[in-house]
Backbone as JSON Lines, residues from 0, in Angstrom:
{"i":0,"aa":"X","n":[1.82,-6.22,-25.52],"ca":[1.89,-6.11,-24.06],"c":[1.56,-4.68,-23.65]}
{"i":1,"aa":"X","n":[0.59,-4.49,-22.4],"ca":[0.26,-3.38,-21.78],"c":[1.52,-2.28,-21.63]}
{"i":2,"aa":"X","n":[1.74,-1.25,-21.45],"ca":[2.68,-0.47,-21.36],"c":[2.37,-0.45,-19.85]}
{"i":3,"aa":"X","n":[2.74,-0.45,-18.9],"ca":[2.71,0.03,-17.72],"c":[4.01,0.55,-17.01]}
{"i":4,"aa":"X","n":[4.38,1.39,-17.59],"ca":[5.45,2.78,-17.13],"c":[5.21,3.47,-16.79]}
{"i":5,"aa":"X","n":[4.01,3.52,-16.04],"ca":[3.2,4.92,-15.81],"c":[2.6,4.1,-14.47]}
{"i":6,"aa":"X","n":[2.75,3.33,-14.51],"ca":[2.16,2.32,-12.94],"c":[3.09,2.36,-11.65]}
{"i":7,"aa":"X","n":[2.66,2.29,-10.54],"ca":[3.93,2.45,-9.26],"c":[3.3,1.59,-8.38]}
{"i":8,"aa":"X","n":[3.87,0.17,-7.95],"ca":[3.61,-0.23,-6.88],"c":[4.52,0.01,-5.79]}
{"i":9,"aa":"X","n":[3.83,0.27,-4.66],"ca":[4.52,0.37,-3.22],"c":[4.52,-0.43,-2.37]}
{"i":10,"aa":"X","n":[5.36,-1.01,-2.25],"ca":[5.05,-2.15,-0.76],"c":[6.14,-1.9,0.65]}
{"i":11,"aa":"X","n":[4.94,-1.44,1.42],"ca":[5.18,-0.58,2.46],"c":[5.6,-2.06,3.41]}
{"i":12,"aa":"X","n":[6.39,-2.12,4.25],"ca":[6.72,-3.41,5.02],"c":[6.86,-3.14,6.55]}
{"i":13,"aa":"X","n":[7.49,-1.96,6.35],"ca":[8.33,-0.9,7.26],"c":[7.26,-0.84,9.13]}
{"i":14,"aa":"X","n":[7.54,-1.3,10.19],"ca":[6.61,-1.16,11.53],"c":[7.39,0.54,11.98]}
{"i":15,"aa":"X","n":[7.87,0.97,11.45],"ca":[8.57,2.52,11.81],"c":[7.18,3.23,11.24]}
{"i":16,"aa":"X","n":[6.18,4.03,12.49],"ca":[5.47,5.17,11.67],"c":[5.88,6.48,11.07]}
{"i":17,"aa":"X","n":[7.49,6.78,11.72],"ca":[8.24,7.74,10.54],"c":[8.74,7.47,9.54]}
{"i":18,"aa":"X","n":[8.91,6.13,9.17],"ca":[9.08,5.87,8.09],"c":[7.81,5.77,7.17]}
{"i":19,"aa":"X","n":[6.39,5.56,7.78],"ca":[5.09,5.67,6.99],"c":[4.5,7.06,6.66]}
{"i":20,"aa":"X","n":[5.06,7.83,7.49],"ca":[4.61,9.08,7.72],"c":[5.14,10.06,6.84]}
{"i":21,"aa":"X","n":[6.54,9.74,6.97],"ca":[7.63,10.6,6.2],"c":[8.06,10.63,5.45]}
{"i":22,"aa":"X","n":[7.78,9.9,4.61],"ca":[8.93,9.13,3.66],"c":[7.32,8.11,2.7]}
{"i":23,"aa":"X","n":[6.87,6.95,3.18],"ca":[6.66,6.04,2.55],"c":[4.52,6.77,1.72]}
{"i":24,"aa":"X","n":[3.9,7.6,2.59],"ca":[2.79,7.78,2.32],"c":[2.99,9.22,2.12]}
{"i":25,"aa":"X","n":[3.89,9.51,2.06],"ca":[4.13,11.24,1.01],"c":[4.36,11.27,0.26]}
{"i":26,"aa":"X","n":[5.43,10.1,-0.26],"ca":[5.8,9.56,-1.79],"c":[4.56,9.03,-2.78]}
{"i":27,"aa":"X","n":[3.86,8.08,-1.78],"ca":[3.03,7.38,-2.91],"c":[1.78,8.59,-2.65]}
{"i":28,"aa":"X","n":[1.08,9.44,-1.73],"ca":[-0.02,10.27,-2.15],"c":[0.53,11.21,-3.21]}
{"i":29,"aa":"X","n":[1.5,11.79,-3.08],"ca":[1.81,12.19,-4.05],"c":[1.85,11.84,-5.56]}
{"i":30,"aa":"X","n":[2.49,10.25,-5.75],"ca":[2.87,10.32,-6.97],"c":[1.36,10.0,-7.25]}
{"i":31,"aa":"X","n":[0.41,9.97,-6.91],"ca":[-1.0,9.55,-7.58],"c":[-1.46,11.11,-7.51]}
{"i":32,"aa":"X","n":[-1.6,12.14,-6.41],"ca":[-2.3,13.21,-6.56],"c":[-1.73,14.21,-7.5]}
{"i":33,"aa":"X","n":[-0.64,14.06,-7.4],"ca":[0.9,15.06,-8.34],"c":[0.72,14.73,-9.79]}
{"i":34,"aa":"X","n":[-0.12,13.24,-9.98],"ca":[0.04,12.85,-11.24],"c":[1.34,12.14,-11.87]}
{"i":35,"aa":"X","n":[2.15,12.15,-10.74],"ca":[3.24,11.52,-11.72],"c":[3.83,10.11,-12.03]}
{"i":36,"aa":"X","n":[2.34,9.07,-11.96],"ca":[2.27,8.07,-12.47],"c":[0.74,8.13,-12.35]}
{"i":37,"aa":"X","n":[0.1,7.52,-13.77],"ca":[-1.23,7.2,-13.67],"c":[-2.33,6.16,-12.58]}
{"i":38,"aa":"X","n":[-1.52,4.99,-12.18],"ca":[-1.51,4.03,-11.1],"c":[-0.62,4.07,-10.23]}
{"i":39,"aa":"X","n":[-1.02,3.62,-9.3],"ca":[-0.59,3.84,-7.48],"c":[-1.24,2.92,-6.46]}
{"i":40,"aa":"X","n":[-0.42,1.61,-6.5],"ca":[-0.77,0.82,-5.77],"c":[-0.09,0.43,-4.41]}
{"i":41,"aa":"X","n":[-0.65,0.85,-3.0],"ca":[-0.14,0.41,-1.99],"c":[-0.04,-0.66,-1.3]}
{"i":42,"aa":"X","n":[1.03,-1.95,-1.17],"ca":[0.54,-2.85,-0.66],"c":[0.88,-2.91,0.75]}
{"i":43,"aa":"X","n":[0.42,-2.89,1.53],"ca":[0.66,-3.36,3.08],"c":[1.17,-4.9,3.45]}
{"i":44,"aa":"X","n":[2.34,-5.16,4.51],"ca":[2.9,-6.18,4.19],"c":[3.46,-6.43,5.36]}
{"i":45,"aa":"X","n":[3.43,-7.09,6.12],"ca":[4.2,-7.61,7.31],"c":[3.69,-6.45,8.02]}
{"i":46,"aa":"X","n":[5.03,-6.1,8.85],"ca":[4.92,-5.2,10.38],"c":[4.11,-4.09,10.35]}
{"i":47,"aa":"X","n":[3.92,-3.51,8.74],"ca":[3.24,-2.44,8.45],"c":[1.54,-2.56,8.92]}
{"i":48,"aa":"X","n":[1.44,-3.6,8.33],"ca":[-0.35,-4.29,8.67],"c":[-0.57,-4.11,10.04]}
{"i":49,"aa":"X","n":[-0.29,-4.37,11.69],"ca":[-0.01,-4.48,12.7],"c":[0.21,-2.59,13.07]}
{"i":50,"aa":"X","n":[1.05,-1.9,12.16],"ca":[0.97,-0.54,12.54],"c":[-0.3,0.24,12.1]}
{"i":51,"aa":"X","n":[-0.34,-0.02,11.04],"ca":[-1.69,0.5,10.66],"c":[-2.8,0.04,11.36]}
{"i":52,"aa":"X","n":[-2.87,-1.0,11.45],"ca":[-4.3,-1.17,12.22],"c":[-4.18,-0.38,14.08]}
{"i":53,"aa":"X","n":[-3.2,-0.02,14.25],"ca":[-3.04,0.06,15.41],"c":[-2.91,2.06,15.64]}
{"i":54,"aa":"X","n":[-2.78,2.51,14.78],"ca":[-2.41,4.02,14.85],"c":[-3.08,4.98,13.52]}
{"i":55,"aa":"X","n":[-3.84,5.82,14.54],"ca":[-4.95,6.24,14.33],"c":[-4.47,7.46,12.71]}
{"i":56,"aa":"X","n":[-3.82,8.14,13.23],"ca":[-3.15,9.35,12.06],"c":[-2.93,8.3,10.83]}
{"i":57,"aa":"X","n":[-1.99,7.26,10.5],"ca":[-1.65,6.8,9.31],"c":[-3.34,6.5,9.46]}
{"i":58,"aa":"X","n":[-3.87,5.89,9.94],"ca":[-5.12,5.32,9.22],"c":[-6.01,6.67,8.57]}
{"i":59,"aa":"X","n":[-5.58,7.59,9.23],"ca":[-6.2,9.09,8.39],"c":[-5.8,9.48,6.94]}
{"i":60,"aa":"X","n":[-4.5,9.07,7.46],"ca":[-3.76,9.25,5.76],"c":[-3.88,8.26,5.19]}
{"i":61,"aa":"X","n":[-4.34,6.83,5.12],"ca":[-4.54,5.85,4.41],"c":[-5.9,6.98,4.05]}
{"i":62,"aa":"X","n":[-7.36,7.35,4.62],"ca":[-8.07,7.31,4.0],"c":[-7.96,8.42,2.73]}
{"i":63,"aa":"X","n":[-7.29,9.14,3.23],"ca":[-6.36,10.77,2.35],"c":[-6.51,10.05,0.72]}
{"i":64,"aa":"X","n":[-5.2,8.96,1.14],"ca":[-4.44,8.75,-0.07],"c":[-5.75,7.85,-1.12]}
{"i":65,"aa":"X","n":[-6.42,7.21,-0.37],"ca":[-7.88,6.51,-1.33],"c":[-8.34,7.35,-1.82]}
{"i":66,"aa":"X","n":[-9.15,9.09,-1.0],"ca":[-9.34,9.57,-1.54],"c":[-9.05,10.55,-2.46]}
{"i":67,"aa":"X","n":[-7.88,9.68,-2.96],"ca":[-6.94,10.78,-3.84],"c":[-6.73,9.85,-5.66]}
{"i":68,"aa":"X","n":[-7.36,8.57,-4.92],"ca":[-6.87,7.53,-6.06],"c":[-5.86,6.42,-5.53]}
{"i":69,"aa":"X","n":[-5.35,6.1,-4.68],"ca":[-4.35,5.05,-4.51],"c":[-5.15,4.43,-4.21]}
{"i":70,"aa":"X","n":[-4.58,3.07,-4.97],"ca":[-5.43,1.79,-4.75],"c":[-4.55,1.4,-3.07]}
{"i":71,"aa":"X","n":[-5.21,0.42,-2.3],"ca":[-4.42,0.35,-1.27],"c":[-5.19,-1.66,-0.67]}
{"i":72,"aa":"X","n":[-3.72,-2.22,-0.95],"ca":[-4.11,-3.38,-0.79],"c":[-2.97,-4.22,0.19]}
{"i":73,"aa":"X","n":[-3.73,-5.33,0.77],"ca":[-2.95,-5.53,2.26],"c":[-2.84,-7.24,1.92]}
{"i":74,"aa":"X","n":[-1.87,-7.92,2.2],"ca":[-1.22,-9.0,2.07],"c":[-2.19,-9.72,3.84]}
{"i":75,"aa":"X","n":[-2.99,-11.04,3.27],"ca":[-4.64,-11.45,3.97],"c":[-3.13,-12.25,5.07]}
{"i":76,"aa":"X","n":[-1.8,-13.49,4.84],"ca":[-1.05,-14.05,5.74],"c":[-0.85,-12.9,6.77]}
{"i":77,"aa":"X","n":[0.2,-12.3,6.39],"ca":[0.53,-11.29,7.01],"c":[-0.1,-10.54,8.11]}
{"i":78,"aa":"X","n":[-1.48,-9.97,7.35],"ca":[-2.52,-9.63,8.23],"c":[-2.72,-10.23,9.69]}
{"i":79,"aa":"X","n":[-3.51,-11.57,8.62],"ca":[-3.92,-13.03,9.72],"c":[-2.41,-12.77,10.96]}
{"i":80,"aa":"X","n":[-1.36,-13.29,10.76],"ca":[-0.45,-13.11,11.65],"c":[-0.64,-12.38,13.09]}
{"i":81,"aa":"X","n":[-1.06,-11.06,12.47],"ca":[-0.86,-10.05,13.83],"c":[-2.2,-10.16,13.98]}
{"i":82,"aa":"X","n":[-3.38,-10.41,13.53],"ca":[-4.71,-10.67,13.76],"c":[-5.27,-8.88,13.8]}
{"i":83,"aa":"X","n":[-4.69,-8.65,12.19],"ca":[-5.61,-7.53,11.99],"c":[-6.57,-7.48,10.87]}
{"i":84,"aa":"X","n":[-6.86,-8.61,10.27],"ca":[-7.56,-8.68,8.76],"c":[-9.04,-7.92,9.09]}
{"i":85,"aa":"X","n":[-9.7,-8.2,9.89],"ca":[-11.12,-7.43,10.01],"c":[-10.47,-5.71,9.98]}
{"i":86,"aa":"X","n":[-9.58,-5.39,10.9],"ca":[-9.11,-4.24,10.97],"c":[-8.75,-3.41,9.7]}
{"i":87,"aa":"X","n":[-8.46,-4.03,9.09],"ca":[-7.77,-3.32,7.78],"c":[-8.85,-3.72,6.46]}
{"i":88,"aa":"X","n":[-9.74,-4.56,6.81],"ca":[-10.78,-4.46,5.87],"c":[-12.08,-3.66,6.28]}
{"i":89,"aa":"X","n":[-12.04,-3.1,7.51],"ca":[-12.69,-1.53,7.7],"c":[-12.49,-0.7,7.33]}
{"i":90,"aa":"X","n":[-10.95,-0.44,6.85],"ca":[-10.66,0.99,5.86],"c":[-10.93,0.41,4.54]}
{"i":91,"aa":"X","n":[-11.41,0.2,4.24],"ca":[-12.0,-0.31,2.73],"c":[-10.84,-0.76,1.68]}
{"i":92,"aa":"X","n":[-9.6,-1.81,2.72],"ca":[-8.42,-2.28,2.47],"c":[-8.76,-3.68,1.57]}
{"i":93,"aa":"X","n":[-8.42,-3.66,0.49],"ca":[-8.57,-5.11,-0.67],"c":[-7.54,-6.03,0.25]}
{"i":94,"aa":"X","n":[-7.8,-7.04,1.28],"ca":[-7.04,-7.85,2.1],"c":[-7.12,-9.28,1.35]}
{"i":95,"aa":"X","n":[-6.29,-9.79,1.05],"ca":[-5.8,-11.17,0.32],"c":[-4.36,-11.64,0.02]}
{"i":96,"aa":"X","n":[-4.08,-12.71,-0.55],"ca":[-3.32,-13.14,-0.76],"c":[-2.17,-12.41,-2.04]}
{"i":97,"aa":"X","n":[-1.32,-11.61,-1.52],"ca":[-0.77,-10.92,-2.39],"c":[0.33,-11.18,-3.01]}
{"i":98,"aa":"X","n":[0.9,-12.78,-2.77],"ca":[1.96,-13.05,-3.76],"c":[1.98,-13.11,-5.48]}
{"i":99,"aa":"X","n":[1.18,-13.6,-5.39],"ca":[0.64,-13.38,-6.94],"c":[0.26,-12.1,-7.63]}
{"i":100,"aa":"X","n":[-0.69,-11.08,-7.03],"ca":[-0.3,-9.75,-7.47],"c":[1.12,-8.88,-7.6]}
{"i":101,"aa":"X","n":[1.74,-9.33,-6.44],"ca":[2.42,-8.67,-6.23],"c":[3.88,-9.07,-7.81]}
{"i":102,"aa":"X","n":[3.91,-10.34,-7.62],"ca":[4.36,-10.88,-8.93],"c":[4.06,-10.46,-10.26]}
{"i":103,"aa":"X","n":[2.86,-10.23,-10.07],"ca":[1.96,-9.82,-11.69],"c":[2.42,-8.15,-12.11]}
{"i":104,"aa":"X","n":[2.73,-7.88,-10.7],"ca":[3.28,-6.27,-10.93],"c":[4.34,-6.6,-11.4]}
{"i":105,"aa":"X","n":[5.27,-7.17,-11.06],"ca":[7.02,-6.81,-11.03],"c":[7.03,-7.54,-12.18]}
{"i":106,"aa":"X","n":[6.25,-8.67,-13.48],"ca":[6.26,-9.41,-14.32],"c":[5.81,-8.08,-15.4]}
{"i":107,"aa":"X","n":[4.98,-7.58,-15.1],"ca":[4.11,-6.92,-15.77],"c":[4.89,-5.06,-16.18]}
{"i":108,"aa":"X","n":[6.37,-5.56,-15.66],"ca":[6.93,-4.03,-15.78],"c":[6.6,-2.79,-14.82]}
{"i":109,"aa":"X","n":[5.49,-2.98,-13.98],"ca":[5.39,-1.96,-13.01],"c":[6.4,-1.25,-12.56]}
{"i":110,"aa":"X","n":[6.92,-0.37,-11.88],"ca":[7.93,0.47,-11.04],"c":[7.28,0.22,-9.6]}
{"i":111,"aa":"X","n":[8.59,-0.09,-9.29],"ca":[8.17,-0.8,-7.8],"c":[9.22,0.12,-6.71]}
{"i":112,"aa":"X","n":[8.7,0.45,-5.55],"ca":[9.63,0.72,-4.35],"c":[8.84,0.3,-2.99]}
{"i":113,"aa":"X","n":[10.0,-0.04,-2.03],"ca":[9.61,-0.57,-1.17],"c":[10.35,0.26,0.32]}
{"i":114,"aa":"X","n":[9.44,0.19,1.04],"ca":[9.69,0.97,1.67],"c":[9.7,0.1,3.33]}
């Protein structure tokens, strides 16, 4: 089996942009630019999808944290819901069905926080 102790998924849920701002996309640019996990996966998820598509600064720091290495992927229901899927697949957001990834992480030993 893969070792993945060195992997971090994030699943951001949170419609608070101080909580995206402050707390949830300082942690994960970091732990990918800081190095202190080799993988860094963001998933976007409920109320978060709806903030992001809607506010301009996190969408700056979404592009920050890509170009830093975080993978950054958005849950396609969720999306659909608030009717932002085109929106968040303009930031060059992997939008789909993320129960099953998201599973494959937490099966697969990943380190997970949620924010």
């Amino acid at each position: 089996m893969e070792d993945n102790n060195n992997k971090l998924a994030v699943l951001w849920t949170s419609g608070d942009p101080e909580v995206a701002e402050k707390v949830c996309f300082m942690y994960t640019n970091n732990a990918k630019k800081q190095a202190w996990f080799d993988e860094v996966v963001l998933i976007v998820w409920g109320p978060s999808s709806k903030l992001l598509a809607e506010n301009e600064m996190l969408q700056d720091y979404i592009k920050i944290m890509q170009e830093n290495g975080v993978k950054v992927e958005a849950c396609y229901y969720c999306a659909d819901m608030y009717g932002v899927v085109e929106d968040l697949k303009k930031m060059d957001i992997d939008v789909k069905g993320m129960g099953v990834p998201l599973s494959n992480y937490l099966k697969e030993g990943w380190h997970t926080l949620t924010f």
